[in-house]
C-alpha positions in Angstrom: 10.2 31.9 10.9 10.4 28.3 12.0 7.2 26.9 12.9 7.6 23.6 15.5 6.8 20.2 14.0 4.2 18.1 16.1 6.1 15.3 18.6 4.4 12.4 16.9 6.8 13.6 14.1 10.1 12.4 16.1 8.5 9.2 16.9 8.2 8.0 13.2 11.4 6.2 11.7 12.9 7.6 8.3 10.3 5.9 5.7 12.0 3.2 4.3 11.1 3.4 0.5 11.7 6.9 0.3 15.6 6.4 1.9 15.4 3.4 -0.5 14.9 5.9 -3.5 17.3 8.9 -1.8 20.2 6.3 -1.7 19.4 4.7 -5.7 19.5 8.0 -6.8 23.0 8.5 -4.6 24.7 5.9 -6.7 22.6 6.4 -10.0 24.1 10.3 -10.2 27.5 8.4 -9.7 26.6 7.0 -13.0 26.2 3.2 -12.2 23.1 1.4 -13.7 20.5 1.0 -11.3 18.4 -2.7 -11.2 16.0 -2.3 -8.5 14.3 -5.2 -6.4 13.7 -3.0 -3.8 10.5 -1.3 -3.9 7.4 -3.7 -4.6 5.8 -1.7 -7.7 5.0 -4.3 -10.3 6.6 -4.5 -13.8 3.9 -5.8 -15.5 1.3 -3.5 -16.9 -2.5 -2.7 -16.0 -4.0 -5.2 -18.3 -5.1 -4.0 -21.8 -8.7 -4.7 -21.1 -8.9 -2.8 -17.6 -7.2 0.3 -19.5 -9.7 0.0 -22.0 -12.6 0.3 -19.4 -11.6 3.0 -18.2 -10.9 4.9 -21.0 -14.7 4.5 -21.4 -15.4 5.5 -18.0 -13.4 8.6 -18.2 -15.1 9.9 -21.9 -18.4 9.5 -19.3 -19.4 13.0 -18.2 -21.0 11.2 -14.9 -17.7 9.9 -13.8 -16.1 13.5 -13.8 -18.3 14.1 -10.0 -17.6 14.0 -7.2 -17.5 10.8 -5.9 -19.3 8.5 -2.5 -16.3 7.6 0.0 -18.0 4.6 0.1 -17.5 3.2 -3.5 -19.8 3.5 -6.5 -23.0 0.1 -5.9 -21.4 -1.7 -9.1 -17.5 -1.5 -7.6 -18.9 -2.8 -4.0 -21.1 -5.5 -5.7 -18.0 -6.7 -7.8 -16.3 -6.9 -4.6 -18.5 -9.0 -3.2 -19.2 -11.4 -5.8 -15.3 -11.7 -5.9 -15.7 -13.2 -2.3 -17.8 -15.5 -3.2 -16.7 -17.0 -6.2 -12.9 -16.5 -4.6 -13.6 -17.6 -0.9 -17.0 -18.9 -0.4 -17.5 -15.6 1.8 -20.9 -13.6 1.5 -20.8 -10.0 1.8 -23.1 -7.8 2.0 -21.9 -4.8 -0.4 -23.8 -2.2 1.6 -22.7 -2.3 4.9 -20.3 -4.7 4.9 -17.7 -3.0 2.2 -15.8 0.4 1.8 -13.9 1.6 -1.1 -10.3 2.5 -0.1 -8.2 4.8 -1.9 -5.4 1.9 -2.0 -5.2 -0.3 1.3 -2.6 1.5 2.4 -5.1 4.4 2.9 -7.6 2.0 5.4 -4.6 0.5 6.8 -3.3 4.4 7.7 -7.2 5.5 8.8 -8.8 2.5 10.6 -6.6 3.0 14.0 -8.3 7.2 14.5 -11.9 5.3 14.4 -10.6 2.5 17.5 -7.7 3.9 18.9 -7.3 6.6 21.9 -4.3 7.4 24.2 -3.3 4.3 26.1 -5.0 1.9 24.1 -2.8 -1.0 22.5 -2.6 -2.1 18.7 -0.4 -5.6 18.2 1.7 -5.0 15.0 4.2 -7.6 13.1 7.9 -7.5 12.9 8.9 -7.2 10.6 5.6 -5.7 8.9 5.0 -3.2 6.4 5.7 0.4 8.1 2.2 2.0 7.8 1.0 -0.6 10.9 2.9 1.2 13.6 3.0 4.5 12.1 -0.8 4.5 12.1 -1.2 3.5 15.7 1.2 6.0 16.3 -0.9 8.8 14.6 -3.7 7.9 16.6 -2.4 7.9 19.7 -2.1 4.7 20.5 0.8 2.6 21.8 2.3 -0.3 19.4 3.0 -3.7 21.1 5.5 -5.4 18.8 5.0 -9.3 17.6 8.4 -10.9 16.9 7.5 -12.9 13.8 10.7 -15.2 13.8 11.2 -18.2 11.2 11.5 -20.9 13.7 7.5 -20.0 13.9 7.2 -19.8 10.4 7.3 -15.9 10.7 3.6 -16.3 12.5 3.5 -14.4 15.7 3.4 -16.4 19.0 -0.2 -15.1 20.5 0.7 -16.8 23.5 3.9 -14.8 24.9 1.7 -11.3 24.7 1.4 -11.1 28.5 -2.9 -10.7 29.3 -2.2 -7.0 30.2 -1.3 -6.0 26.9 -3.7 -8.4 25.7 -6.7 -6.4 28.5 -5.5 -3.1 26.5 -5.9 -4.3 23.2 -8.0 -2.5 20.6 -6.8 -3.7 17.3 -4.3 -6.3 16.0 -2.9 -6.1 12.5 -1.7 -9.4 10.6 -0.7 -9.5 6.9 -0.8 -12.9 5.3 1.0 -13.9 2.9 2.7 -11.7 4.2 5.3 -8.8 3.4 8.5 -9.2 3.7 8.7 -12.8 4.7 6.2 -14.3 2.0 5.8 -16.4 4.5 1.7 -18.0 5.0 -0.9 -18.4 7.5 -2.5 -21.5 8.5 -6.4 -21.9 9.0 -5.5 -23.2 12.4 -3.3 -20.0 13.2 -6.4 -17.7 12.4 -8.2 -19.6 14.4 -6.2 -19.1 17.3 -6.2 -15.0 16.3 -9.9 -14.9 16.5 -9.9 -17.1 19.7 -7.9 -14.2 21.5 -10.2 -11.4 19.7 -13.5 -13.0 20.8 -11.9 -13.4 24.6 -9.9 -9.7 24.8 -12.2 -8.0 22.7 -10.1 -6.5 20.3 -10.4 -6.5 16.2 -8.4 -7.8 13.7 -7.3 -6.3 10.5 -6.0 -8.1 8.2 -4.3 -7.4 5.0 -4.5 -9.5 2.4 -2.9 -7.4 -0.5 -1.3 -10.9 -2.1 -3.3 -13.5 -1.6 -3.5 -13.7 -5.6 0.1 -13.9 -5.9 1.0 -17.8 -4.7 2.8 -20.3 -5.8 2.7 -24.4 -7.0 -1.4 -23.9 -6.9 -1.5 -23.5 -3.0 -4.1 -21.3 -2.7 -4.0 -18.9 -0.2 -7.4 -18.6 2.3 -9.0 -15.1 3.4 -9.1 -14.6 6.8 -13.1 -13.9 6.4 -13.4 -17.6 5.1 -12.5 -18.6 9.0 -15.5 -18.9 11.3 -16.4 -16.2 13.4 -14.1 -13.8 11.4 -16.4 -11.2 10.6 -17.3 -11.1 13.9 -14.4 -9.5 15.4 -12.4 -8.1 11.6 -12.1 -6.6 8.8 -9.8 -7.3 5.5 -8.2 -5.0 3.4 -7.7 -6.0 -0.3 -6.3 -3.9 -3.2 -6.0 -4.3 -6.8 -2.5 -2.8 -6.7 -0.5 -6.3 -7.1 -3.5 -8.9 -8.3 -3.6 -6.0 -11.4 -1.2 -4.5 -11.3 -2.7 -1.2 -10.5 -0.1 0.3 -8.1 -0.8 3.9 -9.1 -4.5 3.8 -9.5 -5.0 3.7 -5.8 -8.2 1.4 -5.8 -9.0 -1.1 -2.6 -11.2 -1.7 -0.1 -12.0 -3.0 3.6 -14.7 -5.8 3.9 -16.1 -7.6 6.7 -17.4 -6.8 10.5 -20.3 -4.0 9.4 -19.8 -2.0 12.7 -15.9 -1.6 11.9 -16.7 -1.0 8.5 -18.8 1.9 10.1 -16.1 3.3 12.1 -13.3 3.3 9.4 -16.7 5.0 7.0 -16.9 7.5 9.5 -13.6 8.5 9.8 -13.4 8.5 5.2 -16.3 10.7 5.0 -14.6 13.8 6.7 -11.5 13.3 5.3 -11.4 11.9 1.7 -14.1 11.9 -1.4 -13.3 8.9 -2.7 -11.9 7.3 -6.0 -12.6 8.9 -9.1 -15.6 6.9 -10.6 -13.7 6.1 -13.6 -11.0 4.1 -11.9 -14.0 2.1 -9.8 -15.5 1.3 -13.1 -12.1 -0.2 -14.3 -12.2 -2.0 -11.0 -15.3 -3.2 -11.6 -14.1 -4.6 -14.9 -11.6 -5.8 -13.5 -13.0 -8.0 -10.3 -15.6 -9.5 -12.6 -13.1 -10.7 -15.4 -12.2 -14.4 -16.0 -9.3 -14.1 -14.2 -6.8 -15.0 -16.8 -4.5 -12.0 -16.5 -4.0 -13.1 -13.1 -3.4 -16.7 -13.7 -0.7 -15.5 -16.6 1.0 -12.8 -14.3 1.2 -15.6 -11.2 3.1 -18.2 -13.6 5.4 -15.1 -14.7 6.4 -14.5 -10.9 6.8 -17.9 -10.6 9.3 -18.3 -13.1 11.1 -15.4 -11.7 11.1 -16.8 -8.4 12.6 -19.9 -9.2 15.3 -18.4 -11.4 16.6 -16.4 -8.4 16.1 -19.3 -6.0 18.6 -21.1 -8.4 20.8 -18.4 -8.2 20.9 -17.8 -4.6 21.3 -21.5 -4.4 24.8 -21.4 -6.6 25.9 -18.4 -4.4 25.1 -20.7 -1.0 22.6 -18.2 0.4 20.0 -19.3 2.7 16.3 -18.2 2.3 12.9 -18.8 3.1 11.1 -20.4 0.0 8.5 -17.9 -1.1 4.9 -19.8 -1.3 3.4 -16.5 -2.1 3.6 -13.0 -3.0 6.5 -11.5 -5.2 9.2 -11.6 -2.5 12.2 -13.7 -1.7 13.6 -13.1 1.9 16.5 -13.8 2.2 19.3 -14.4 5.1 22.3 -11.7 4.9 25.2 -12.9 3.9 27.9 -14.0 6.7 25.0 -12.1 8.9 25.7 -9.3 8.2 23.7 -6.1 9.3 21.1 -5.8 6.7 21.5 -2.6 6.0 25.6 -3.2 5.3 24.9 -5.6 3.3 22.5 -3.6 1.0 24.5 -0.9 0.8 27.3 -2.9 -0.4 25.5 -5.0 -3.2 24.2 -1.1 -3.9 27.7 0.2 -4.2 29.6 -2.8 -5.6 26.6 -3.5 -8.4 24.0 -0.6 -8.4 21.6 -3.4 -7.8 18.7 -2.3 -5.0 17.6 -4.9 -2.3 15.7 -4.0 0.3 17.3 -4.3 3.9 15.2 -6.3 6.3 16.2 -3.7 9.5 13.6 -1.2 7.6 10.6 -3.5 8.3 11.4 -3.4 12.1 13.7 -4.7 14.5 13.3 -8.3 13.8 13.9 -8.3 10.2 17.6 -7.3 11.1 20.1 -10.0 9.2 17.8 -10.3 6.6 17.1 -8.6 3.1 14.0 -8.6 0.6 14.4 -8.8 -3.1 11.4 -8.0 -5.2 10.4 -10.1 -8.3 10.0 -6.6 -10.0 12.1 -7.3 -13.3 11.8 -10.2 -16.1 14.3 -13.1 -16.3 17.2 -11.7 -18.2 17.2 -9.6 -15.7 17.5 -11.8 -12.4 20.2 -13.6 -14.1 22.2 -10.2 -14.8 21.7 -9.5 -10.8 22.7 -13.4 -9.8 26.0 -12.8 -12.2 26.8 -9.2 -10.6 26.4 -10.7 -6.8 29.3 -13.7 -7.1 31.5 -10.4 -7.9 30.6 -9.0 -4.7 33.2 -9.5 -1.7 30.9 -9.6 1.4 
């Protein structure tokens, strides 16, 4: 019996992190040792105190419920007094804030509450996969935005010709943004909310690291720009600030009536997060912030270890000012892919090439700052052996 697999199937591209993990294991079963910088899952561990919380909240029988899609009124509230001692940005927690089972799950859902055949959704490239494959699922059409380093990997909003721009019904941006680390300008979102206001589209942002920057330079929400919550909506997780990849907690917050839409769409699908997690979450948002403060300087250090290191092997990069990223330029410009698979097969050590986050991020590859310092120094060592 075969039974036929939809068509939007053979429009999606292999999914890069799972070929990531298909090729480790490859060359693990070989028997080399496997350092992976590939996949962005923090090291670190959920903080003591956040574990501890919810250890309480699971021994509570009223946690052990279903659920609200929406979010629990204490995990909402934290969320917005985080925006406003963070950003300055009032929120209100009841209709202006969803809980998200990770971002990636609002990132993946928002396009089926805006999008319908022939309608256009402006994604990054290179950009984190779920943009296009979501507009894809809904129906809609991606219209690619070359983010190129002579532009500081921004996109140029001018060169999207006014009859994509007529078509639009969402744009995605992601700053700081993954996989250039590169960071967005007041000015630039702006100039984004200019063209949302005159084409009448919204803007989602997702600002998954703007907790992980660099030297002090604190990176803005996109809600802290005027007139942003009247055309988006940000999606924040506690995946990388917490480093609470696998608890799948985040949320959406801003514009109420695209809030709505994206609600709508979660309450036939999904349940919502176990209560127990949004009560660590809670914990969490409303903390002193220390852990985060520690796990940025740790990243930092990282960072500048392998900047030194790439720096003795003569590679060329784009200094990280944020997230836990280095993006750096193949060597001898080489395809990306090539060139992972031979610092795979020469070192068993896992980079990430940039071809897998879209056209544009050809010639480049992404390490992650997802082991300690002994570490990055073992990898820096293992690459001058490589003959590129």
């Amino acid at each position: 019996m075969h039974i036929k697999k939809a068509k939007r199937l053979s429009q999606l591209p292999p999914y890069l992190f799972a070929e990531i993990d298909r090729l480790k294991k490859e060359v693990q079963d070989s028997g080399k040792k496997i350092i992976s910088l590939g996949i962005g899952d923090p090291d670190l561990p959920t903080p003591e105190f956040i574990v501890t919380r919810a250890k309480t909240g699971v021994s509570n029988p009223a946690n052990h419920q279903y659920p609200s899609y929406r979010g629990i009124p204490a995990f909402r509230n934290a969320i917005s007094r985080w925006y406003k001692k963070r950003f300055n940005v009032t929120l209100n927690p009841e209709k202006e804030v969803v809980s998200l089972i990770g971002s990636k799950e609002g990132i993946a859902h928002i396009p089926l509450a805006f999008v319908e055949k022939g309608d256009v959704v402006l994604c990054p490239d290179p950009a984190y996969p779920v943009y296009k494959i979501s507009t894809i699922f809904a129906g809609g059409t991606p219209y690619i935005m070359p983010l190129l380093e002579k532009n500081k990997f921004l996109p140029d909003l001018t060169r999207i010709p006014k009859r994509i721009l007529r078509k639009t019904k969402l744009m995605f941006l992601n700053y700081p943004n993954n996989p250039t680390s590169a960071v967005a300008t007041e000015e630039f979102f702006k100039t984004a909310i200019e063209y949302a206001q005159k084409y009448n589209f919204a803007i989602c942002h997702d600002a998954a690291y703007t907790e992980l920057y660099y030297n002090d330079k604190i990176q803005p929400s996109f809600l802290e720009i005027p007139g942003a919550n009247e055309v988006g909506i940000e999606f924040h997780s506690l995946s990388k600030t917490y480093n609470m990849t696998g608890w799948r907690i985040g949320w959406a917050a801003g514009n109420p009536e695209i809030i709505e839409g994206l609600g709508r769409i979660k309450e036939n699908i999904d349940s919502g997060i176990f209560q127990a997690v949004q009560v660590a979450g809670t914990e969490a948002l409303l903390s002193n912030q220390d852990s985060v403060k520690e796990m940025r300087k740790i990243y930092q250090e990282r960072r500048d270890v392998l900047l030194d290191g790439l720096d003795e092997l003569g590679w060329n990069y784009f200094e990280p000012q944020a997230t836990f990223y280095v993006w750096a330029h193949s060597p001898k410009g080489l395809p990306s892919k090539e060139a992972a698979m031979k610092i795979l097969n020469s070192t068993g050590i896992v980079v990430t090439p940039g071809v897998g986050f879209g056209k544009y991020g050809e010639n480049y590859i992404r390490f992650a700052l997802t082991v300690d310092v002994p570490i990055i120094k073992e990898v820096i060592e293992k690459l001058k052996g490589v003959n590129f």
